[in-house]
N, CA, C and O of each residue as an XYZ file, in Angstrom:
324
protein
N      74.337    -37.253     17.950
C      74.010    -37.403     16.554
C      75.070    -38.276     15.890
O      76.071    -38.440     16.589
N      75.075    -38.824     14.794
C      75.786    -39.683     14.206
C      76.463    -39.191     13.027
O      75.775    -38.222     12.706
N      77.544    -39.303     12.074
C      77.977    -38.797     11.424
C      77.469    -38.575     10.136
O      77.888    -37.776      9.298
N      76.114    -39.696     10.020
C      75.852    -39.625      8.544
C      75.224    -38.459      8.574
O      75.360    -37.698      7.616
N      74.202    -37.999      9.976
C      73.421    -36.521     10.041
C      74.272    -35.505      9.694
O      73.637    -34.463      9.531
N      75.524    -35.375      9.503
C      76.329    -34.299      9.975
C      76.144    -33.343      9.224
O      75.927    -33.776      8.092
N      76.107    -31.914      9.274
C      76.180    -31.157      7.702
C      77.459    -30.889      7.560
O      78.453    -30.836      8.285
N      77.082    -30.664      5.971
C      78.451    -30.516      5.374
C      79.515    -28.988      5.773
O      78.958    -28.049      6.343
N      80.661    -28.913      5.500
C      81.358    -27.079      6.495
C      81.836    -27.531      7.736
O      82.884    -26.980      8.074
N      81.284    -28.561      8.702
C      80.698    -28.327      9.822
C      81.792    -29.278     10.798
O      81.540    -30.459     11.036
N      82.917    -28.656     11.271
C      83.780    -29.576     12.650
C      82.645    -30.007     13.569
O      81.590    -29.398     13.749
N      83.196    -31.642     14.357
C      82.835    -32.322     14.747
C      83.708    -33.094     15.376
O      84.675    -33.345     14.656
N      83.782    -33.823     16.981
C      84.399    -34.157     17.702
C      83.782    -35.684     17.728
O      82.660    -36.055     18.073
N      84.690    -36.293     17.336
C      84.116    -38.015     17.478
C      83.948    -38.524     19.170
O      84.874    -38.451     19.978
N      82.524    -39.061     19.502
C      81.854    -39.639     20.556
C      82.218    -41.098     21.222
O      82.453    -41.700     22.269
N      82.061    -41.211     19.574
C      82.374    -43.250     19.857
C      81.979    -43.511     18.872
O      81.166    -42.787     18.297
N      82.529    -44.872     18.260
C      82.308    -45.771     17.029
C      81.309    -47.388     17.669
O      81.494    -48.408     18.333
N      80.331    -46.736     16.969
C      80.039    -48.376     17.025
C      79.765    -48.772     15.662
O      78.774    -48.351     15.065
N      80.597    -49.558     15.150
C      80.441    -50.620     14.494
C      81.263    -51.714     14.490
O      82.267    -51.613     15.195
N      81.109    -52.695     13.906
C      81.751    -54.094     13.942
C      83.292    -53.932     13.607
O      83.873    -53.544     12.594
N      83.850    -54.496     15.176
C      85.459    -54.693     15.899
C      86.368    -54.412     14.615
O      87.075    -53.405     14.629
N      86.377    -55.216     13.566
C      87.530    -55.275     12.413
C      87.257    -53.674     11.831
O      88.299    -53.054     11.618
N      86.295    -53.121     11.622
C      85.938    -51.881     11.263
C      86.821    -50.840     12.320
O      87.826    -50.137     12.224
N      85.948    -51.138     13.248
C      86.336    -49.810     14.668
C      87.980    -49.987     14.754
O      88.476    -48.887     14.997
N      88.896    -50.934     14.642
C      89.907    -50.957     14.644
C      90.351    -49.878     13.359
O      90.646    -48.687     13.461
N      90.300    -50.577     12.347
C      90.836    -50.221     11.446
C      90.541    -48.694     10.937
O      91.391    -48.026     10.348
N      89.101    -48.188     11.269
C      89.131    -46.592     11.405
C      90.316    -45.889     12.530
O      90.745    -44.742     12.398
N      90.711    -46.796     13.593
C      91.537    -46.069     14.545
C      92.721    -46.371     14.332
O      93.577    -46.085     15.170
N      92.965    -46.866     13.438
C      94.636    -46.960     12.679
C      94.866    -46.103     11.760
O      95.896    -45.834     11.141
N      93.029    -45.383     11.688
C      93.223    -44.012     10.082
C      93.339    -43.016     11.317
O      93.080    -42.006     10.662
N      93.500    -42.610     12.401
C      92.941    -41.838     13.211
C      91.514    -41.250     14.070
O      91.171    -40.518     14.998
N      91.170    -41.850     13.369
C      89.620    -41.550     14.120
C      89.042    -42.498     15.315
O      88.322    -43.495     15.270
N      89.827    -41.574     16.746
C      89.581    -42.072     18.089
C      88.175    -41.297     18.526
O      87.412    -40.555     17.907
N      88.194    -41.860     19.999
C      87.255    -40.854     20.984
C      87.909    -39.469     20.969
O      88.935    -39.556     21.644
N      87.747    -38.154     20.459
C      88.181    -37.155     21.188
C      88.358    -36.270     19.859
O      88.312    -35.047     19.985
N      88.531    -36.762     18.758
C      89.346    -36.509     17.707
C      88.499    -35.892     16.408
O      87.710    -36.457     15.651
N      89.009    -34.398     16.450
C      88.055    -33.598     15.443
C      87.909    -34.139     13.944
O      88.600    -35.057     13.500
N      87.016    -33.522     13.286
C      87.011    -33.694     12.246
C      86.084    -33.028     11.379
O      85.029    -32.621     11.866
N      86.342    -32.853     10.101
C      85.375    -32.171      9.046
C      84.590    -32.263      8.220
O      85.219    -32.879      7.360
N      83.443    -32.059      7.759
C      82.650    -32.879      7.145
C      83.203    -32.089      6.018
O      83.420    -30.879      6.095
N      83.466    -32.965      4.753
C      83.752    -31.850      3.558
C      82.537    -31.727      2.315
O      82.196    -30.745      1.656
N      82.063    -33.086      2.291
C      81.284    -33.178      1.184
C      80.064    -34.481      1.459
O      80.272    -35.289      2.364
N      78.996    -34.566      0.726
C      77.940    -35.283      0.585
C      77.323    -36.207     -0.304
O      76.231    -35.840     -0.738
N      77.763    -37.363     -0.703
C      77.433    -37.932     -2.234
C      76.128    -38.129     -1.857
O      75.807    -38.026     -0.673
N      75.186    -38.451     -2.878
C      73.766    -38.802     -3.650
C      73.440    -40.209     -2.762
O      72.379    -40.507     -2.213
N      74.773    -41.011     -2.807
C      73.817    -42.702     -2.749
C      74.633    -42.573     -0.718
O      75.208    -43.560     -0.257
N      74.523    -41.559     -0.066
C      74.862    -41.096      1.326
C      76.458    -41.782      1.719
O      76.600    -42.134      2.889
N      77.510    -41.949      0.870
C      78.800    -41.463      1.575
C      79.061    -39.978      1.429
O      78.614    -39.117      0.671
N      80.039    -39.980      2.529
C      80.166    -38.594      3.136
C      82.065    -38.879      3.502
O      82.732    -39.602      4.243
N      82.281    -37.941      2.592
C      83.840    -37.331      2.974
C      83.970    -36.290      3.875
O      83.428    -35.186      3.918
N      85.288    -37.170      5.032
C      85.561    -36.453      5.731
C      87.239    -35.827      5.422
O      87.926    -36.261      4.497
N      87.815    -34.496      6.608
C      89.026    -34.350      6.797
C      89.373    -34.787      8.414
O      88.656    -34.351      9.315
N      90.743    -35.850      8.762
C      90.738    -36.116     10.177
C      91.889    -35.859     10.300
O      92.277    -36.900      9.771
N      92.826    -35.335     10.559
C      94.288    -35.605     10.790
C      95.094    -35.039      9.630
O      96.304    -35.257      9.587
N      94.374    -34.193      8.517
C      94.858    -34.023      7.808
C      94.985    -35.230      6.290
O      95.730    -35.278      5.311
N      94.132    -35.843      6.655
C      94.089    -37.076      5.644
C      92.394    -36.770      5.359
O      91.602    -36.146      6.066
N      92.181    -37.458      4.051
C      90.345    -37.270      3.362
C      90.601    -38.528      3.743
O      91.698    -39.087      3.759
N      89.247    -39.085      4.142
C      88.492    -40.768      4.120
C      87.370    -40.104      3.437
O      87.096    -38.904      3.405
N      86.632    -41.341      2.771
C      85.030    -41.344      2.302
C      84.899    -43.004      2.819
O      85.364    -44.095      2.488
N      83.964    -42.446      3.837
C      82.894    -43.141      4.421
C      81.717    -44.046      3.507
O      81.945    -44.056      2.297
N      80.785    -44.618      3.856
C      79.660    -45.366      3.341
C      78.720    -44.953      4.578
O      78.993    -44.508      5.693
N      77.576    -45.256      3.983
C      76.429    -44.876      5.193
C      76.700    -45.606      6.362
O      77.034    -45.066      7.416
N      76.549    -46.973      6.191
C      76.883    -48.142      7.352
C      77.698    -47.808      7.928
O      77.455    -48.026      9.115
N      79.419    -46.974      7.668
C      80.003    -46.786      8.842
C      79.513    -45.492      9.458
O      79.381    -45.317     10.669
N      79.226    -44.498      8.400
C      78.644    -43.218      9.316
C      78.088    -42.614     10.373
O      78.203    -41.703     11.193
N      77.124    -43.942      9.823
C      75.915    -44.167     10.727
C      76.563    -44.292     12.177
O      76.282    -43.478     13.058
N      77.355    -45.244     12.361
C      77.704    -46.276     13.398
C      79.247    -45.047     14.444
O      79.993    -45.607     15.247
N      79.352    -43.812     14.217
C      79.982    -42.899     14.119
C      79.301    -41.929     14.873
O      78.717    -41.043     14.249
N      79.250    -41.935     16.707
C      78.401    -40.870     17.119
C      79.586    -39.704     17.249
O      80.788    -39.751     17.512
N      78.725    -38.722     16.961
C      79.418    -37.272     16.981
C      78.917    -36.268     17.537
O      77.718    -36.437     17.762
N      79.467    -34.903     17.986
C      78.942    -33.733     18.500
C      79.538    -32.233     18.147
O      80.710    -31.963     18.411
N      78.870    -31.514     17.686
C      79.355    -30.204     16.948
C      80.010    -29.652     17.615
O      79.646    -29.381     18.759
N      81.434    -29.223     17.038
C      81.926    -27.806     17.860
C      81.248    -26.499     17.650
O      80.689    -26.283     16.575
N      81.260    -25.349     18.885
C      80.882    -24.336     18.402
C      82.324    -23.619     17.742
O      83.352    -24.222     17.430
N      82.100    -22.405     17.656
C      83.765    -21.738     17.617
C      83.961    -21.040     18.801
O      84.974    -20.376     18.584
N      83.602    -20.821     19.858
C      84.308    -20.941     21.169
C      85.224    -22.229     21.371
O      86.194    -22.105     22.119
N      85.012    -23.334     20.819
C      85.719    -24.529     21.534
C      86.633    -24.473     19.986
O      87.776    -24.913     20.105
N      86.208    -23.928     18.400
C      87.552    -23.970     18.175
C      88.717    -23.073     18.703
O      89.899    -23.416     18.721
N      88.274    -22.011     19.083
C      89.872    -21.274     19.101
C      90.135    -21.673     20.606
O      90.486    -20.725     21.309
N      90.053    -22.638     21.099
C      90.433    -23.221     22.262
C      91.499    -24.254     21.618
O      92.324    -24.740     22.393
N      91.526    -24.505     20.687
C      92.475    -25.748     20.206
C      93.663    -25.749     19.575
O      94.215    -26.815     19.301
């Protein structure tokens, strides 16, 4: 699933980024690699979506969200962490 699906509450382990190179870089200089949890916190109207990654908020736009595959943790795999 991709990040813009994500619901809101809800940890999530980043898959892979696809979007365009200057982008995918520059999200992985905010932290957001392959492997690397994160939180969905909130949902705007015109579809950006704030996240928590590292302890830092980003707000997203649909276009990168989108381009943002992801996969839910349960809570077995959080208290593994």
């Amino acid at each position: 699933m991709t990040l813009f699906e994500a619901k809101k509450e809800t940890t999530y382990v980043v898959k892979g980024l696809y979007v365009e190179e200057a982008v995918t870089r520059r999200l992985q200089a905010l932290g957001l690699n392959d492997g690397t949890c994160l939180t969905v916190l909130n949902r705007k109207k015109k579809g950006a979506i704030i996240i928590k990654v590292r302890g830092t908020r980003l707000a997203l736009g649909k276009h990168i969200s989108s381009g943002i595959e992801v996969n839910e943790i349960t809570e077995g795999e959080k208290e593994n962490e």
